[in-house]
C-alpha positions, 0 to 999 in steps of 0.5 A: 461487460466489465471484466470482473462479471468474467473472472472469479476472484477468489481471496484468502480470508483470514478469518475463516482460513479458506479461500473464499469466492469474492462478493463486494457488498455491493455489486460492482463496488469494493470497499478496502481499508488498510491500516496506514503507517505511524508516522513517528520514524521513517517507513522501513522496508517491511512496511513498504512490502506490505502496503506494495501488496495492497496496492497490487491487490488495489490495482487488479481490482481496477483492472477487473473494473470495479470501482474501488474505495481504498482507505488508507489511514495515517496513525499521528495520534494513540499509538501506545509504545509497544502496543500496551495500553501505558506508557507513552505515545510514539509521535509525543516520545519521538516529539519530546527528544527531538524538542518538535511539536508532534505535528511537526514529526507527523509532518517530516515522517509523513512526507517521507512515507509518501516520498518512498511509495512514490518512488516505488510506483504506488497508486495513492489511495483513494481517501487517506484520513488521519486519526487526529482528524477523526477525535469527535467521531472516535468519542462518539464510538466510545459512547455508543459501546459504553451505552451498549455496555461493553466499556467501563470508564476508570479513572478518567480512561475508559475500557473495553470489557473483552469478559462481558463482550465474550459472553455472547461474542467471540473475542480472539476469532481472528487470531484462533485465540481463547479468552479464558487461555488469554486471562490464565496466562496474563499475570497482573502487572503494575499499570493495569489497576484501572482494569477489570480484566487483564485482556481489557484494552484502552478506547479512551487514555486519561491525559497525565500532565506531562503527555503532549496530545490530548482533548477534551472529552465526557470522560476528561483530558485524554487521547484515544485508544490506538485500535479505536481509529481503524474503527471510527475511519473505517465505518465512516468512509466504508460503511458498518460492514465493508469488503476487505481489511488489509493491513501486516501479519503482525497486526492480527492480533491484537489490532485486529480483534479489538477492530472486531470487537468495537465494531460488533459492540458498536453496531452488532454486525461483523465489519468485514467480510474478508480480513487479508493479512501480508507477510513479514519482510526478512533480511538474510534469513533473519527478522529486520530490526533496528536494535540488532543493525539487521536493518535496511531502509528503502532509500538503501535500495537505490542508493546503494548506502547498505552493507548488506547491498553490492550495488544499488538497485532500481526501486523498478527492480526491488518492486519486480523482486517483492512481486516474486514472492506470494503476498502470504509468504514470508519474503527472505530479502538477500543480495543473491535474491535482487540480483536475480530479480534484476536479471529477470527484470531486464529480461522482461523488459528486453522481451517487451522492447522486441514485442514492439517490432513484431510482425504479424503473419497470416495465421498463429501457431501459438495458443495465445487465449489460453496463456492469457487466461493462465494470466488471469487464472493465477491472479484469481487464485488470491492474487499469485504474483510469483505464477503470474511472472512464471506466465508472463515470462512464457509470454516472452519466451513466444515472442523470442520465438516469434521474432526468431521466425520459430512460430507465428501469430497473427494480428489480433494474436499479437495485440492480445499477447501486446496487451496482456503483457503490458497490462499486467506488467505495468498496470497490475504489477505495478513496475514502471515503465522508465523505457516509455518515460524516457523515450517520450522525454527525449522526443518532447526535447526534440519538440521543443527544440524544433520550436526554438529553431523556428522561434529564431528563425522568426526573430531573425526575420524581426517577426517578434509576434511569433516569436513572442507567441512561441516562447508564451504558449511553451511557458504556458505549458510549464516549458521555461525559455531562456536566452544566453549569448550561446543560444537558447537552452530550456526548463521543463 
């Protein structure tokens, strides 16, 4: 029986403000997307903390055996600066000062983006689709909302009308916004002439002739709107109506609820049953931003290059720190903080290290069913990280015990306790296991150098064909063989 038939997951959603007993669409399978990065700069850490707890959410989910669908886009197109429908594209401003063709910059951001994730122990998603890859398929939205009749084309761009769409929807649910307090406030500015409505935002931008990225559409040369990706990748990969949208706090609004409103102009059903947002990344108290140099990049972490740093630290370390915190909380990252998590870190990994040499008695005098299921009792509860580690220090805190002679456990206790700790410390947490790797890198040395000892021994008995046959079935394995006056030194 698969585990999640035994667990109640619960989720906060964010579109009804309550923790909500988690239904996928269909029984057994979970559709998540989750709104990628734009690729114009480097990832800072803000983001990192946010796809870090989607990728934790991804995991359990896992773990619970469902078979997960995890889309996660890469914005390389319609990104307006500062989020307002003119102006200019973030990849093409970044393209033109750096004298580069915009998929060059796509290119070097996007393989720092992956670079970073992996030295955090990221899972990739399961279907990582780009915007530019998805142009006919976000034509196709805007001509389905324009023939619904909630967009209107201008001047060769084409808007969405949030007025007319309010009459029968309701646009701002997500953000707990009112339309008619939206448009009070709004006063007309410069730039919004082709507008009917203040609120109406771009499905589609008329390309002027300086502007980089542009195709042909029904309604002339343009580029799409920044919300209409989300829509077109999400509907294509998860279906109409899917099982959870992740994505940053700030992206509520207005992303998400244009997302909303495309998506129910287009197909008259809501798109998704549980909206999940992550909370803002802060560094000593205050917002991180570049502007103010109240800023730190993730390769700061573990180089130790920032002065807000006394050392480097781990990317194992920094992810164990994220993971302290609730994914909806808003994370305070100061020096005192990951020097702290450090020191719980190792604790964590010296428990694990004395769990491997435990024995087993004849009886247990600890109740180990009940602390696994507080384990799972914390990550149903809408995937409380912070109580999970309380849990899995208890954890160790009974293995210290154990291995003091204090208290006991037999066989099938201990296995318990074993895997538990491991799966959720390795599996769900997401922390790497450096030990393992380097205990296994040092005994596959030893291996090999074991058949570099018999591989000289046959030459020295001129048995060239064994000889020959060691070093081709290691080279086959990508272990490269080289001979020196000194001996016989290795690659992997």
């Amino acid at each position: 029986m698969q585990l999640y038939k035994n667990n109640q997951l619960k989720i906060y959603n964010s579109l009804s403000g309550e923790k909500e007993l988690f239904k996928p669409v269909h029984a057994g399978n979970v559709g998540m997307y989750v709104c990628g990065p734009t690729v114009y700069s480097n990832v800072h850490l803000g983001n990192v903390r946010t796809f870090m707890s989607f990728d934790m959410i991804f995991r359990y989910l896992l773990h619970l055996e469902y078979k997960v669908r995890y889309v996660r886009n890469i914005t390389d197109v319609g990104h307006i600066v500062d989020d307002v429908d003119d102006g200019e594209d973030k990849i093409a401003k970044k393209a033109r000062v750096e004298q580069l063709e915009p998929m060059e910059i796509v290119q070097r951001y996007t393989v720092d983006f992956h670079d970073v994730l992996n030295k955090f122990n990221f899972l990739p998603p399961s279907i990582e689709p780009t915007a530019t890859g998805h142009i006919i398929e976000q034509i196709e939205i805007v001509s389905q909302i324009i023939e619904k009749g909630f967009a209107y084309e201008s001047n060769g761009s084409v808007y969405f009308d949030v007025v007319k769409f309010n009459e029968k929807n309701h646009y701002g649910k997500l953000s707990g916004r009112n339309i008619e307090e939206m448009i009070a406030n709004t006063r007309d500015t410069e730039g919004q002439t082709d507008k009917k409505n203040s609120q109406d935002f771009a499905l589609w931008k008329k390309a002027e002739p300086e502007h980089i990225m542009r195709w042909p559409s029904p309604w002339g040369v343009g580029f799409p709107g920044w919300h209409l990706e989300c829509t077109a990748m999400s509907t294509k990969y998860l279906g109409e109506t899917f099982d959870i949208h992740g994505g940053g706090m700030d992206l509520k609004f207005p992303h998400h609820e244009c997302e909303i409103a495309q998506n129910e102009a287009c197909t008259g059903k809501s798109p998704v049953n549980y909206w999940m947002h992550a909370n803002m990344l802060n560094l000593n108290g205050k917002k991180m931003s570049k502007s103010t140099g109240n800023n730190l990049l993730p390769a700061e972490i573990y180089t130790g290059g920032s002065p807000f740093l006394s050392k480097a630290f781990s990317p194992n370390v920094a992810r164990f720190f994220m993971m302290q915190a609730h994914y909806r909380s808003i994370l305070d990252f100061t020096d005192d903080g990951i020097l702290a998590a450090e020191k719980g870190f190792n604790r964590l990994m010296d428990g694990l290290d004395v769990l491997k040499d435990l024995k087993p008695s004849a009886n247990s005098s600890l109740d180990i069913a009940a602390w696994k299921q507080n384990c799972y009792d914390a990550m149903n509860d809408d995937f409380n990280t912070p109580i999970l580690i309380a849990n899995l220090f208890e954890g160790i805190r009974f293995v210290n015990l154990v291995n003091d002679g204090k208290e006991t456990l037999n066989a099938e206790d201990l296995k318990t306790l074993s895997d538990t700790l491991n799966i959720f410390t390795f599996d769900v947490l997401g922390i790497k296991d450096e030990k393992s790797a380097a205990d296994n890198s040092e005994k596959l040395g030893g291996v090999v150098e074991m058949l570099i000892g018999m591989r000289d021994e046959a030459r020295a008995n001129k048995n060239f064909a064994l000889s020959d046959q060691i070093r081709d079935q290691l080279s086959a394995l990508g272990i490269q063989l080289k001979d020196g006056k000194d001996g016989t030194t290795f690659s992997i």
